[in-house]
N, C-alpha and C positions, 0 to 999 in steps of 0.2 A: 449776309447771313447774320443771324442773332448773336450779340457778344454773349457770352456766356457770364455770370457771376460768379463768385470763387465759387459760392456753394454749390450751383449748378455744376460745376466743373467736377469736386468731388465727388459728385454724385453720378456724374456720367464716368470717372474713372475708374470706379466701382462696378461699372456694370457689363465687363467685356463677359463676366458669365450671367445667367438667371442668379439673381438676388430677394429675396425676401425682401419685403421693407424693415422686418426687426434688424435684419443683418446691416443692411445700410445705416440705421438711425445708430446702432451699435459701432459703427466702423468710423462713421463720419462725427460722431457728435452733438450733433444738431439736435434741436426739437421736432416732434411731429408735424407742428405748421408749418414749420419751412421745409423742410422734407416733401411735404403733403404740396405745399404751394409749388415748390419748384418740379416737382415730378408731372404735376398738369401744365408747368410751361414748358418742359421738355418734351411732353407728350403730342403734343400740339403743335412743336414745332420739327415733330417727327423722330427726335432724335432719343428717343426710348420707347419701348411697347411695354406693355403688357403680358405676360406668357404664362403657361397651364405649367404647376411646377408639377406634375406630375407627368409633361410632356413638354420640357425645355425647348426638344428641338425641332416642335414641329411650329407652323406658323404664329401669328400673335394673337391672344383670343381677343373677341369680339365683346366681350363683356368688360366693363369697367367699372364700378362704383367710386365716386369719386370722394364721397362721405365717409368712406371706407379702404383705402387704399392701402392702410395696415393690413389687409386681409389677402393680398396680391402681392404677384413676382413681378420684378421688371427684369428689361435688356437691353444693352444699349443698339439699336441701328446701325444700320449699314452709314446711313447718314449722319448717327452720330458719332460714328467711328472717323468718319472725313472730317468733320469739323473738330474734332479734336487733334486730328492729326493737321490740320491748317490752324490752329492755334499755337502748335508748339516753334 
């Protein structure tokens, strides 16, 4: 499994609820590109989705903009709930 980066790591430990990206760039510190950058290697390697915040708890939507990802919730996986718990 992918080691994780510190920033990815705060980024996934932020995300056991739906999060906005403001809230995360707000929480974490970081800038948007890295933010932006690490949220499509998270994504891709399954361990956050994407979610409707106006419907947290239903599946993950199918839409992504990825030029745009300021405009989107995330959450972290079931997957990446494992791999952080085999991190610690």
């Amino acid at each position: 499994m992918k080691k994780l980066t510190p920033s990815e790591k705060s980024i996934l430990e932020r995300l056991l609820y739906p999060e906005p990206f403001e809230v995360i760039q707000e929480e974490t510190q970081l800038q948007y590109g890295e933010i932006r950058d690490d949220l499509i290697n998270l994504m891709s390697y399954h361990l956050v989705e994407v979610v409707d915040p106006d419907k947290p708890d239903a599946g993950p939507s199918s839409y992504c903009d990825s030029d745009n990802l300021g405009n989107f919730t995330f959450r972290i996986t079931k997957s990446g709930i494992n791999h952080l718990k085999q991190r610690k």
